[in-house]
Steps between C-alpha positions, in 0.01 A plus 500: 500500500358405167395166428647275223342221279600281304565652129582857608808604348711662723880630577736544777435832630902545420475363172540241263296271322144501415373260734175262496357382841460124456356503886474657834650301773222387777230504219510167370163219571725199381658307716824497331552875468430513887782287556747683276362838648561382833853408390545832384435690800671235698860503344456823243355732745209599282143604650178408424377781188851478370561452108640216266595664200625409131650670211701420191909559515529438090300143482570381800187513778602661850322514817504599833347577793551924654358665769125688423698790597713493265311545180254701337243395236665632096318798447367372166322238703324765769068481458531232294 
């Protein structure tokens, strides 16, 4: 499975947005981002190498977290 940082732009594998990783779940050194990692796999059901994601919908800043599985770096952004 490829590995994601943070700044790789990215897409659902079914489409969609452009995508920038803002982080990969389980990869965090602050304590804070543990504890909201934890809380994600807890109650979301999200795994450890899993993505947080954000994009633009007009102006207004999304983001979410998907499955690694799920999406595939923007081709634009491959060897970069």
């Amino acid at each position: 499975m490829k590995s994601f940082k943070a700044g790789d732009m990215v897409s659902l594998k079914s489409g969609g947005p452009v995508m920038t990783v803002q982080r990969v779940i389980g990869k965090e050194e602050d304590i804070s981002f543990q504890r909201i990692d934890d809380y994600i796999r807890m109650i979301k059901g999200f795994h450890a190498g899993d993505i947080i994601c954000q994009w633009f919908e007009g102006n207004e800043l999304k983001f979410a977290a998907f499955p690694a599985t799920s999406i595939e770096l923007v081709k634009d952004n491959e060897g970069a």
